[in-house]
C-alpha positions as CSV (number, residue, x, y, z in Angstrom):
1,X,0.0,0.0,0.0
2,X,3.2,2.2,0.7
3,X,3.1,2.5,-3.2
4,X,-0.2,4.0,-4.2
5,X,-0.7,6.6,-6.2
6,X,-4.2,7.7,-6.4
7,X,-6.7,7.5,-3.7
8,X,-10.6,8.7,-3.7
9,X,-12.1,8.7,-0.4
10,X,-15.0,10.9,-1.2
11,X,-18.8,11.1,0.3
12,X,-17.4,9.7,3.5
13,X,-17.2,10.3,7.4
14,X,-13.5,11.0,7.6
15,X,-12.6,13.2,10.0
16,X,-8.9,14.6,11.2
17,X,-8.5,11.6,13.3
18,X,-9.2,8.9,10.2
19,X,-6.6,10.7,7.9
20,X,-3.5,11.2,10.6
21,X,-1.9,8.6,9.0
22,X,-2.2,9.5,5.5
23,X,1.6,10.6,5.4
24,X,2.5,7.1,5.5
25,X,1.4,6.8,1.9
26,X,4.4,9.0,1.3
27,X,3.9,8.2,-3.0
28,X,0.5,9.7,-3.0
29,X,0.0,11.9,-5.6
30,X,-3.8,12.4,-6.3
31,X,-6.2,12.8,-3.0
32,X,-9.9,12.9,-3.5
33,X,-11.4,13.7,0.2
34,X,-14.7,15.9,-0.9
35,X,-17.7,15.9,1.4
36,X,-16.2,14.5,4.4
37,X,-15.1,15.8,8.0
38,X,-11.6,17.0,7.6
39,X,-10.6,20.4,8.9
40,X,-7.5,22.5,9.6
41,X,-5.8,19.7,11.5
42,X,-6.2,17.4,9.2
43,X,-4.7,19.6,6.3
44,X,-1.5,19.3,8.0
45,X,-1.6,15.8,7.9
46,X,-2.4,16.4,4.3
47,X,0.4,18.6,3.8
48,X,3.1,16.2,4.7
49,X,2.6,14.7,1.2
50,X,5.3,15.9,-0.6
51,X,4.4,14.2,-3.7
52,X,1.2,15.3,-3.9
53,X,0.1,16.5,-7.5
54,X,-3.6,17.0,-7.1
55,X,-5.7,17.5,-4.2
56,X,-9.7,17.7,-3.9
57,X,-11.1,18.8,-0.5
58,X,-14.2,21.0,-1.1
59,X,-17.4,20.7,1.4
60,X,-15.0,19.3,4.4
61,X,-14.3,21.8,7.8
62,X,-10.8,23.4,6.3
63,X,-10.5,26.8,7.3
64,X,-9.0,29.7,5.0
C-alpha cells in the first residue's frame, strides 16, 4: 500500500483523526477527500505529502 498513487475517499465520514496517518502513503500523488469531515488539522496531515500533485477537498471543515 506504501506505493499507491491515487486515492478517492470521497462522500465519507473522515474526519482529522481517520486521515493522521495519511503521510504514511508518502507516494500519494492524487487525493480525493470531498464531502467529508476534515478540517485544519487534518490539512497538516495532508500537507506532509510531498508528492502530492492534485488535491480535492471541497465541502470538508478546512478553514482559509
Amino acid at each position: 500500500m506504501i506505493n499507491l498513487r491515487k486515492l478517492f475517499i470521497n462522500n465519507n465520514q473522515i474526519s482529522d483523526a481517520g486521515i493522521k496517518n495519511i503521510h504514511k502513503l508518502s507516494n500519494l500523488r492524487c487525493l480525493d477527500v470531498r464531502i467529508n469531515q476534515v478540517g485544519d488539522k487534518g490539512m497538516e496531515y495532508i500537507c506532509k505529502l510531498v508528492e502530492l500533485t492534485q488535491l480535492s477537498v471541497s465541502n470538508n471543515g478546512v478553514t482559509d
